[in-house]
DOLUM-50504 format. One line per 5 residues: their letters; for each residue y, x negated, z negated of N, C-alpha, C, O, CB. Coordinates in nm, 2 decimals. Glycine has a CB too. Example, Ala and Ser with C-alpha at 12.3 -4.5 7.8 and 13.67 -1.06 7.14 Angstrom:
% DOLUM-50504
as	-0.57/-1.32/-0.78/-0.45/-1.23/-0.78/-0.33/-1.32/-0.78/-0.33/-1.42/-0.85/-0.45/-1.13/-0.90; -0.22/-1.28/-0.71/-0.11/-1.37/-0.71/0.00/-1.29/-0.79/0.11/-1.34/-0.80/-0.06/-1.41/-0.57 $
This chain:
% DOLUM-50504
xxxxx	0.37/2.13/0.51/0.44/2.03/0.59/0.40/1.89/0.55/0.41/1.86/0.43/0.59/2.05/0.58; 0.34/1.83/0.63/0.32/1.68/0.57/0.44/1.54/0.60/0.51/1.51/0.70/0.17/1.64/0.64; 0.42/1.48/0.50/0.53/1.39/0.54/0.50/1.29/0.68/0.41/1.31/0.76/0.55/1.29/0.42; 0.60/1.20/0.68/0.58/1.14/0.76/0.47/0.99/0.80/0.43/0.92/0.89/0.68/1.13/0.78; 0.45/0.99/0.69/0.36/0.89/0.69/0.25/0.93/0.70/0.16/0.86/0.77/0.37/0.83/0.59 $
xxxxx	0.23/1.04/0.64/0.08/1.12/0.68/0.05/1.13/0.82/-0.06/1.10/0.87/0.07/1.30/0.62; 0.16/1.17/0.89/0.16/1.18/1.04/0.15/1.03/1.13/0.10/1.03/1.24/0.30/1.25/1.07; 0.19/0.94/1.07/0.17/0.82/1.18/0.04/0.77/1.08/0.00/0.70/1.17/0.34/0.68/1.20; -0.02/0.76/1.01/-0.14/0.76/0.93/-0.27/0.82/1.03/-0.37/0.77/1.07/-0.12/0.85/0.77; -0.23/0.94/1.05/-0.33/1.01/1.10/-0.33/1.04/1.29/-0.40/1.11/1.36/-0.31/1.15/1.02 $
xxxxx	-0.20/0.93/1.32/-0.21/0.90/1.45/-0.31/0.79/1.45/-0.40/0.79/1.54/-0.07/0.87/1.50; -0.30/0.72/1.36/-0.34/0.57/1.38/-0.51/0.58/1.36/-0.57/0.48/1.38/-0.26/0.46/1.26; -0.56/0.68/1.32/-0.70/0.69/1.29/-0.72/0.59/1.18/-0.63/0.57/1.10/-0.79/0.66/1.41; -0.86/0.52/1.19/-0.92/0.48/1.11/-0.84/0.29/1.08/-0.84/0.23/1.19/-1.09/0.51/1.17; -0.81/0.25/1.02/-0.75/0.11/0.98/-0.81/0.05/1.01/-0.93/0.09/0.98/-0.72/0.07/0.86 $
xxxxx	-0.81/-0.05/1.06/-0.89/-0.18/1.08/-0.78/-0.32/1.07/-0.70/-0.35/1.16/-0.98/-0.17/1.23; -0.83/-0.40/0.92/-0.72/-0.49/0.94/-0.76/-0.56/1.06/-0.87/-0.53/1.10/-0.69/-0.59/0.81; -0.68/-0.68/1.15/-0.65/-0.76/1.24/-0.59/-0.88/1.20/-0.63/-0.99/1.24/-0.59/-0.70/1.32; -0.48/-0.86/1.11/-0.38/-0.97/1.02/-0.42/-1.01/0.88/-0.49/-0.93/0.82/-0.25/-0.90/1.00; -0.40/-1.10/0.82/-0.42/-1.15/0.69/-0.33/-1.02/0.64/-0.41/-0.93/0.58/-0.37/-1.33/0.66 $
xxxxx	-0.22/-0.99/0.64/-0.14/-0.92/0.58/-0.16/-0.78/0.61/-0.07/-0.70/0.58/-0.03/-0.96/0.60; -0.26/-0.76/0.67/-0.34/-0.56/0.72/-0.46/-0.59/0.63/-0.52/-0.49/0.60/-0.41/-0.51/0.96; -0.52/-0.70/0.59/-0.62/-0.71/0.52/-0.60/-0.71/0.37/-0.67/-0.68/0.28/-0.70/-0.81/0.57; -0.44/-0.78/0.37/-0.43/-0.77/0.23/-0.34/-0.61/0.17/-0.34/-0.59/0.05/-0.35/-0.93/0.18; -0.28/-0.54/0.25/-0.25/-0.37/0.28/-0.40/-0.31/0.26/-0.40/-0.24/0.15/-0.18/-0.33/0.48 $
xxxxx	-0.51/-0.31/0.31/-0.63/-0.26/0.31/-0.64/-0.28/0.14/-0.61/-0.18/0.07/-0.75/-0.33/0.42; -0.68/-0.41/0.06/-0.70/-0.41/-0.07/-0.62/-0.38/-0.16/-0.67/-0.36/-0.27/-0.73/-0.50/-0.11; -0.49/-0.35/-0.13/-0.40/-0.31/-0.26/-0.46/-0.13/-0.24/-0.53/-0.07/-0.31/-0.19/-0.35/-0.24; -0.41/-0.10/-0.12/-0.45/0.09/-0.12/-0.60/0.07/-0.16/-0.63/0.18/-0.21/-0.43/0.21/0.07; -0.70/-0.01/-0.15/-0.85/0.01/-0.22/-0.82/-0.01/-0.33/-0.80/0.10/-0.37/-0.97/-0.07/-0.17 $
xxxxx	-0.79/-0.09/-0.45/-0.74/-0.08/-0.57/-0.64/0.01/-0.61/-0.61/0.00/-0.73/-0.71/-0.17/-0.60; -0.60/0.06/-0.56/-0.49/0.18/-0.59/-0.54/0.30/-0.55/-0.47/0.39/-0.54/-0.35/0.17/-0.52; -0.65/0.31/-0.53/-0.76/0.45/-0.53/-0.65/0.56/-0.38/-0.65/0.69/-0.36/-0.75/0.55/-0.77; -0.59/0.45/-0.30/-0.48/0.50/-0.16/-0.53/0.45/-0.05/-0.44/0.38/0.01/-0.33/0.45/-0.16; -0.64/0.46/0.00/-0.68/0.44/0.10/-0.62/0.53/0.24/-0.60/0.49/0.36/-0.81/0.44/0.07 $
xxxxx	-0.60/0.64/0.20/-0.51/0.72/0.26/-0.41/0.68/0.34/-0.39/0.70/0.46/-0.47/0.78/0.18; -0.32/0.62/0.25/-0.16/0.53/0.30/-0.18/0.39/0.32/-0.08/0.32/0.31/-0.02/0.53/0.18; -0.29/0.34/0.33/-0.36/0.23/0.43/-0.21/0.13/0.49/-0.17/0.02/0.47/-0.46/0.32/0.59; -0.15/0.26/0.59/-0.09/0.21/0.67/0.02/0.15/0.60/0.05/0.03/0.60/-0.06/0.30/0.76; 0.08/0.26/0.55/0.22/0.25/0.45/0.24/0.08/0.41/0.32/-0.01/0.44/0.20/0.37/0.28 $
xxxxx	0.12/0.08/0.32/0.11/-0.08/0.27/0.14/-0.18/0.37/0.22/-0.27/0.35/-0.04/-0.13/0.22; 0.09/-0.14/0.47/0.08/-0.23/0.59/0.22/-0.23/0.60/0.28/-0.33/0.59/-0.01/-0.18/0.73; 0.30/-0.12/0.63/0.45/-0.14/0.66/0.52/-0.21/0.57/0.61/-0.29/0.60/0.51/-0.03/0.69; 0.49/-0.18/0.45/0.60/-0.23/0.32/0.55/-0.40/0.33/0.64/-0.48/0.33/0.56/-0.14/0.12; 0.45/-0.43/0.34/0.41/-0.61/0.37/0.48/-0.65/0.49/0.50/-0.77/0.52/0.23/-0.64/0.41 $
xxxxx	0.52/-0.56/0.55/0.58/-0.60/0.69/0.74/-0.65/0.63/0.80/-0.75/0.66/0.58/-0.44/0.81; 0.79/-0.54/0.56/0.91/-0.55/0.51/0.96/-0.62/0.34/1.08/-0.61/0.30/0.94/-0.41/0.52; 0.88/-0.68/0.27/0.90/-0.70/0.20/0.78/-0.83/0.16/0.67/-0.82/0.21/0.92/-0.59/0.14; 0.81/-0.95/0.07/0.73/-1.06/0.01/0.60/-1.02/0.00/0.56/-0.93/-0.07/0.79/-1.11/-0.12; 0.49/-1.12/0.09/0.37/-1.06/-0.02/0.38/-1.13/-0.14/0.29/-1.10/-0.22/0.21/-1.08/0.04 $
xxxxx	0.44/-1.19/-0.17/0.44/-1.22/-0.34/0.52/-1.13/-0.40/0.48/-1.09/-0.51/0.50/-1.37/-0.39; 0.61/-1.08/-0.36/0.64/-0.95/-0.48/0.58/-0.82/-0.47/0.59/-0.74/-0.56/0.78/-0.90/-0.48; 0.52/-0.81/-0.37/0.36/-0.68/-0.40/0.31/-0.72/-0.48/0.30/-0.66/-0.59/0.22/-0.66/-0.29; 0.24/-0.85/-0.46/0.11/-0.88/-0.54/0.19/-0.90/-0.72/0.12/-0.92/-0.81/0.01/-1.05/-0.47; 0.28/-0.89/-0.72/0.34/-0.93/-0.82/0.37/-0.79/-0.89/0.38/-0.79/-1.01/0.45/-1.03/-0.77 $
xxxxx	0.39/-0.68/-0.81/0.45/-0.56/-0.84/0.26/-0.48/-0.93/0.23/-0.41/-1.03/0.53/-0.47/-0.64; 0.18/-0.54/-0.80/0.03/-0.47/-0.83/0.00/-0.51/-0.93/-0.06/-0.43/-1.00/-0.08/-0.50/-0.74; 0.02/-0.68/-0.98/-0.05/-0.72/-1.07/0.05/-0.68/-1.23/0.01/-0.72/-1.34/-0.09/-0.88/-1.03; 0.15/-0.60/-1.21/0.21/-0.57/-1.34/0.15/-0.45/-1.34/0.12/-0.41/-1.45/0.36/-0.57/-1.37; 0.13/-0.37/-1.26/0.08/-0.19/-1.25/-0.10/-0.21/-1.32/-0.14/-0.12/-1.40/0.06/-0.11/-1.02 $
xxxxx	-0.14/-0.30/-1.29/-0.26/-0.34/-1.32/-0.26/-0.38/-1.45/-0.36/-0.38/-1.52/-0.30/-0.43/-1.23; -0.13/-0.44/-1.51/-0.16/-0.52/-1.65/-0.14/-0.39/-1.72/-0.23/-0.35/-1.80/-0.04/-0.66/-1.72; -0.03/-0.30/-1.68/-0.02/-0.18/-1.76/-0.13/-0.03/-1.78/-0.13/0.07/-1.85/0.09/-0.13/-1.72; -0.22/-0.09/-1.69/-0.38/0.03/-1.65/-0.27/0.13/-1.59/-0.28/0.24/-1.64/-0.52/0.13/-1.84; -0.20/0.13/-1.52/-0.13/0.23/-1.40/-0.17/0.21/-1.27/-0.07/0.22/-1.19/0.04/0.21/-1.39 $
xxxxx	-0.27/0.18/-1.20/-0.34/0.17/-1.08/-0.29/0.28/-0.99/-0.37/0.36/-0.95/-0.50/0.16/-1.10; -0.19/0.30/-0.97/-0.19/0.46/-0.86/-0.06/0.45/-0.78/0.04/0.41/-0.83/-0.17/0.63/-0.97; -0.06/0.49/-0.63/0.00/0.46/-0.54/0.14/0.49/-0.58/0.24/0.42/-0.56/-0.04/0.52/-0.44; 0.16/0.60/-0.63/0.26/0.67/-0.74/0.36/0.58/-0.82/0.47/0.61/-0.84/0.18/0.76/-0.86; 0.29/0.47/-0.86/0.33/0.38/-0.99/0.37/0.26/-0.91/0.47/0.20/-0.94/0.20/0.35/-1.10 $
xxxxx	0.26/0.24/-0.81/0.33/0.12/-0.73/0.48/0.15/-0.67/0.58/0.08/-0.70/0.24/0.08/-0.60; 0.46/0.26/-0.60/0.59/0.29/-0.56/0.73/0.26/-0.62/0.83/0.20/-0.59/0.59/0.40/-0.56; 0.66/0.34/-0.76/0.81/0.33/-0.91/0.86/0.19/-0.87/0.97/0.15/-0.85/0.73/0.32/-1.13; 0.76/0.12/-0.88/0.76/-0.03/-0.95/0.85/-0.08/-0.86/0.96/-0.12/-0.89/0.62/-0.12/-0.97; 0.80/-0.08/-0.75/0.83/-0.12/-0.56/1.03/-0.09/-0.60/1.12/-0.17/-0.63/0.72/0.08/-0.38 $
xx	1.03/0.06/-0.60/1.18/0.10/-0.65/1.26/0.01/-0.74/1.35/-0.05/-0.69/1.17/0.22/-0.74; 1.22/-0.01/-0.85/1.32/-0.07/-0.91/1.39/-0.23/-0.90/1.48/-0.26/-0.98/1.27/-0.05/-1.00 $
């Protein structure tokens, strides 16, 4: 069974940013080895600061935790 994000991911085909903020969704999942959930990023930028992403990325990054997994954690707390 795949989640749901997999499912509107794989509606959407191939990403193509359009927005500063679908382009900056494209580089966090390319540095987070999540190109996959492309979209996802795209939605959480939608819903939340891009300064506290980039802010969330660049502590996952100070700790060498690069992984969609870890952003998430981080995103959480």
């Amino acid at each position: 069974m795949s989640s749901i994000l997999t499912r509107v991911a794989d509606s959407l085909g191939r990403f193509t940013p359009s927005k500063p903020r679908e382009y900056l969704a494209l580089q966090i999942a390319r540095k987070l080895n999540d190109t996959s959930a492309v979209g996802h990023y795209a939605i959480l930028l939608e819903h939340h600061p891009e300064e506290r992403l980039i802010a969330i990325f660049r502590r996952c990054a100070s700790e060498g935790r690069l992984t969609g997994e870890q952003f998430m954690s981080e995103l959480r707390k």
